[in-house]
BANUGU-881390 format. One line per 5 residues: number of its first residue (from 1); their letters; for each residue x, y, z of C-alpha. Coordinates in steps of 0.1 Angstrom, whole numbers, padded with zeros to 4 digits, always signed. Example, Ala and Ser with C-alpha at 12.3 -4.5 7.8 and 13.67 -1.06 7.14 Angstrom:
BANUGU-881390
1	as	+0123/-0045/+0078 | +0137/-0011/+0071
END
This chain:
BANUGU-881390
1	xxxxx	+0146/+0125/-0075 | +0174/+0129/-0050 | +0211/+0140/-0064 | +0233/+0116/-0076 | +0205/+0091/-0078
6	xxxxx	+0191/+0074/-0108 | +0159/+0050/-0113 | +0152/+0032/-0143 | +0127/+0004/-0154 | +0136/-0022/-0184
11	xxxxx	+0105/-0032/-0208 | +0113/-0058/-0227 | +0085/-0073/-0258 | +0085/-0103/-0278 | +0060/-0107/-0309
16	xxxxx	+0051/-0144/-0317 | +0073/-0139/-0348 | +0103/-0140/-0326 | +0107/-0105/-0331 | +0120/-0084/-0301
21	xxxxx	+0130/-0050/-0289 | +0134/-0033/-0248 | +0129/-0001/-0240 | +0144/+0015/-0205 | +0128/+0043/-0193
26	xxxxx	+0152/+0062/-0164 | +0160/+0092/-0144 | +0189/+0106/-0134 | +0211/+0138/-0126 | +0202/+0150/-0162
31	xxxxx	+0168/+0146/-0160 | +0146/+0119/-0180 | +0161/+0093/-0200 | +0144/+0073/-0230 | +0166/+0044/-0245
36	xxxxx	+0155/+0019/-0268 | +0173/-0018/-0281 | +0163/-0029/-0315 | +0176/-0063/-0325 | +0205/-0045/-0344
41	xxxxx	+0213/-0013/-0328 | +0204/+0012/-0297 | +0192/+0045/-0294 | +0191/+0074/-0272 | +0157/+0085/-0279
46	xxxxx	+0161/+0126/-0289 | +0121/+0129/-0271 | +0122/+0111/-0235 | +0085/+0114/-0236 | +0079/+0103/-0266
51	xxxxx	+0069/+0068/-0247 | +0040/+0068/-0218 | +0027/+0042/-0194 | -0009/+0043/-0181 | -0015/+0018/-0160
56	xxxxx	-0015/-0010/-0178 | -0011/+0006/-0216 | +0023/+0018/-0230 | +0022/+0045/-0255 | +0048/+0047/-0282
61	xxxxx	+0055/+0083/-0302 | +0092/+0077/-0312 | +0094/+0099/-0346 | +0130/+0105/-0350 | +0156/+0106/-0382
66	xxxxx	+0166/+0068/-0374 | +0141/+0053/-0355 | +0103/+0056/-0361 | +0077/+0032/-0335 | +0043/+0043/-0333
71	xxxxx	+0014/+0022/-0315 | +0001/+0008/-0283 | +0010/-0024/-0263 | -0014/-0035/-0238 | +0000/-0057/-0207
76	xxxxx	-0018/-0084/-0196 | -0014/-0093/-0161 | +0019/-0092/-0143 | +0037/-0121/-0127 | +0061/-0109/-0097
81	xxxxx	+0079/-0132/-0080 | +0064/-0142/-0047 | +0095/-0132/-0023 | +0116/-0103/-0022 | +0138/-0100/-0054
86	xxxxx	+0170/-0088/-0027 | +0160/-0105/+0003 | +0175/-0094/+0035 | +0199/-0065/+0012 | +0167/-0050/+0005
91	xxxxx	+0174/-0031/+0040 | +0208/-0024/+0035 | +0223/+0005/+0019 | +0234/-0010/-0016 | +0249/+0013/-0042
96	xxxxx	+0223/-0007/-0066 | +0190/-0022/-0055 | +0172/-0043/-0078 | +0135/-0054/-0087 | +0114/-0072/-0112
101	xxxxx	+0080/-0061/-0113 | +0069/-0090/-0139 | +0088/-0122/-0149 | +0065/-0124/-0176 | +0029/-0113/-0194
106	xxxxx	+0010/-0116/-0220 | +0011/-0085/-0248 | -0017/-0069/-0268 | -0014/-0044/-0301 | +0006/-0033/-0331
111	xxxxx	+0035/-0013/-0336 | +0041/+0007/-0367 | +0080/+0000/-0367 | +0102/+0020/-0394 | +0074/+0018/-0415
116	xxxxx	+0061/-0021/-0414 | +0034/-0029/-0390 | +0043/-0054/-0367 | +0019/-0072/-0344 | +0023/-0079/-0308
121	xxxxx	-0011/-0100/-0302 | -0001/-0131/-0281 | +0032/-0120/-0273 | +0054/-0120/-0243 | +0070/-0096/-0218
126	xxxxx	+0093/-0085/-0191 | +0101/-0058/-0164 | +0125/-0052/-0143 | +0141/-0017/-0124 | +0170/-0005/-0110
131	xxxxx	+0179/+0028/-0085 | +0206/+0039/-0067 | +0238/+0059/-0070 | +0259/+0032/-0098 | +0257/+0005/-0114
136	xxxxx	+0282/-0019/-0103 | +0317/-0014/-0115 | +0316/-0053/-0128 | +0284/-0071/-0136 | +0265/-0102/-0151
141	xxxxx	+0232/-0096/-0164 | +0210/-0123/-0185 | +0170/-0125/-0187 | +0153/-0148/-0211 | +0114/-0152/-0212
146	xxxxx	+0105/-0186/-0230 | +0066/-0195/-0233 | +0070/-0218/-0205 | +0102/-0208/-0182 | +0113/-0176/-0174
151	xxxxx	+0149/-0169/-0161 | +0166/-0141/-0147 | +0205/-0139/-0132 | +0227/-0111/-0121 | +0256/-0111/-0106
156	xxxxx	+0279/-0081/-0097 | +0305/-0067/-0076 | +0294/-0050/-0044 | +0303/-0027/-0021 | +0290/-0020/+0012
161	xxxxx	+0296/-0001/+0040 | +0329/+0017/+0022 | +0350/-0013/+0039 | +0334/-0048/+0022 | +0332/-0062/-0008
166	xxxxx	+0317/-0093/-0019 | +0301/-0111/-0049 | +0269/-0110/-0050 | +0243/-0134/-0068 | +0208/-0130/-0075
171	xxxxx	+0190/-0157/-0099 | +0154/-0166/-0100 | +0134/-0193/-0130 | +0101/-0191/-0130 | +0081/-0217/-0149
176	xxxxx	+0042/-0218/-0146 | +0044/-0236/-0115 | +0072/-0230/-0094 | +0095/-0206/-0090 | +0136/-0211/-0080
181	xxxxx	+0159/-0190/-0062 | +0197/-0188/-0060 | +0208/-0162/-0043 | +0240/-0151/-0020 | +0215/-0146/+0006
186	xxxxx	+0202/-0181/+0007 | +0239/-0200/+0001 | +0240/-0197/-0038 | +0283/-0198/-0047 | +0295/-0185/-0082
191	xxxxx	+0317/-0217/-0097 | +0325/-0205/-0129 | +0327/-0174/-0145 | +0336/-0169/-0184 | +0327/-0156/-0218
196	xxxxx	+0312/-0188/-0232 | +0295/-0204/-0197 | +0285/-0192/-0158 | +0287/-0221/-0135 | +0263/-0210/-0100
201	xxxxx	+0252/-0238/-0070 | +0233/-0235/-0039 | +0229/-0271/-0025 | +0219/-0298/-0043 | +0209/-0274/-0074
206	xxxxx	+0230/-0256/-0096 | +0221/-0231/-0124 | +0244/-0236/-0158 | +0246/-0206/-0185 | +0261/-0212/-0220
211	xxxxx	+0262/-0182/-0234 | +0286/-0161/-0259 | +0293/-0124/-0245 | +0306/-0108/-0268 | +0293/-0078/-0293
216	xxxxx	+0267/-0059/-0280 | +0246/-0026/-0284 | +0260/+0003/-0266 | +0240/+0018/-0235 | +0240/+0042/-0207
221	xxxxx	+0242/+0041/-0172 | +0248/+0059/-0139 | +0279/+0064/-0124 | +0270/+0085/-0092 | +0237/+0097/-0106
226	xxxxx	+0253/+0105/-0138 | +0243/+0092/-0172 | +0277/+0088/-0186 | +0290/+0050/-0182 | +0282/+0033/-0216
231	xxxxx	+0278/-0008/-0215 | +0265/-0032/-0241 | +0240/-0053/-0243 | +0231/-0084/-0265 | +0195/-0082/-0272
236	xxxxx	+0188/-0115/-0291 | +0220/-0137/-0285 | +0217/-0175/-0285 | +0218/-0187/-0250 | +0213/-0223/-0229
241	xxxxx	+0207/-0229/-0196 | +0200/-0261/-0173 | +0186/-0262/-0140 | +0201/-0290/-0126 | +0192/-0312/-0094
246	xxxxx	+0223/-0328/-0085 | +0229/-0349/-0122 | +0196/-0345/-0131 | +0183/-0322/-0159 | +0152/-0302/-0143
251	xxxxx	+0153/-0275/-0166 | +0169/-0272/-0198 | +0162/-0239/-0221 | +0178/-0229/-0255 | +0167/-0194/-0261
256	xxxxx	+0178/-0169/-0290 | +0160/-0141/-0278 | +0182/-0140/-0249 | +0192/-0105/-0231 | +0229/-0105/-0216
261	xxxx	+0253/-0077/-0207 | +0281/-0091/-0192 | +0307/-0066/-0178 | +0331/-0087/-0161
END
């Protein structure tokens, strides 16, 4: 790992209990990184490699004074999406560059969590990744991964070239048959930004996101390869969105198992 670069990768789980909890997985300037989101608080795991991936198998060890997860989950198979996550900015030189390696799979195993053992069989997943030098100084970021639709959205504040700076969209809903993209790079325009709903269009579609941003679990990220910016993150907050076709309804989704850190 270069200086003053950081890489990370966000697992995300869901039980068929509606149970949930992410894991991120990251280096930096420092060295390793584990953190872990439980559906009421975060952790800085004391042992980063207390968690390993082989190939398709993650490995959990986590044995510490407040948090103890202990088990195997087994991926089933990943669902990229079929274009570039960043388009065209994949080949410039973005402070952030972002991926998603599966919108969603299938999960296998049990967990021993703080004692109870809680099964994973027929669940659902997510991952994503990040590298760089910083994470934007303002960002949107929302996944949710239903049974039958998948969305992700990001939005963030970009610099590039030390002179521009422009708002920049990525957002992508993948259901088991198509998949939808809104980006900056193919005409997608922001519309609306609040707490309570994100308002995006590109053509005759538009993406709506109802959503309350407050609250939050407190997290680490990289300010020029440096693990010492702390953001929040809502790991199971109630959210809705539409996919809309001009006034028609194509895709509408009420999740409470939603992801969203919203630094704007």
């Amino acid at each position: 790992m270069k200086k003053n670069r950081f890489f990370g990768k966000y697992y995300k789980f869901i039980n068929k209990d509606s149970f949930s909890f992410a894991i991120i997985i990251s280096t930096a300037n420092e060295g390793g990184m584990l953190q872990a989101i439980m559906p009421n608080k975060s952790y800085c795991i004391e042992n980063p490699k207390s968690v390993e991936v082989v190939d398709n198998t993650i490995t959990f060890n986590i044995k510490q004074d407040d948090l103890t997860l202990i088990g195997n989950i087994t991926l089933g198979e990943l669902h990229p999406l079929k274009k570039k996550v960043m388009g065209p900015f994949t080949y410039l030189p973005m402070e952030c560059r972002h991926e998603i390696y599966s919108m969603w799979h299938t999960l296998r195993g049990t967990l021993l969590i703080n004692g109870k053992e809680v099964s994973f069989n027929k669940g659902r997943g997510y991952i994503e990744g990040d590298s760089g030098t910083n994470f934007p100084k303002r960002y949107v970021w929302y996944n949710s991964v239903t049974p039958d639709v998948t969305a992700t959205f990001a939005l963030a504040s970009i610099p590039l070239f030390g002179f521009i700076h422009f708002t920049g969209i990525l957002c992508f809903i993948k259901t088991k048959e198509k998949e939808y993209y809104l980006c900056t790079y193919n005409g997608a325009k922001l519309r609306k930004i609040s707490e309570d709903e994100i308002i995006i269009s590109k053509g005759k579609y538009s993406f709506v996101l109802n959503m309350n941003a407050k609250d939050g679990h407190l997290l680490k990220a990289p300010v020029k390869g440096n693990m010492d910016r702390y953001i929040k993150e809502n790991l199971n907050t109630l959210t809705t969105f539409k996919l809309m076709k001009k006034d028609e309804i194509l895709l509408q989704v009420e999740d409470p198992l939603s992801s969203l850190e919203y630094m704007w």
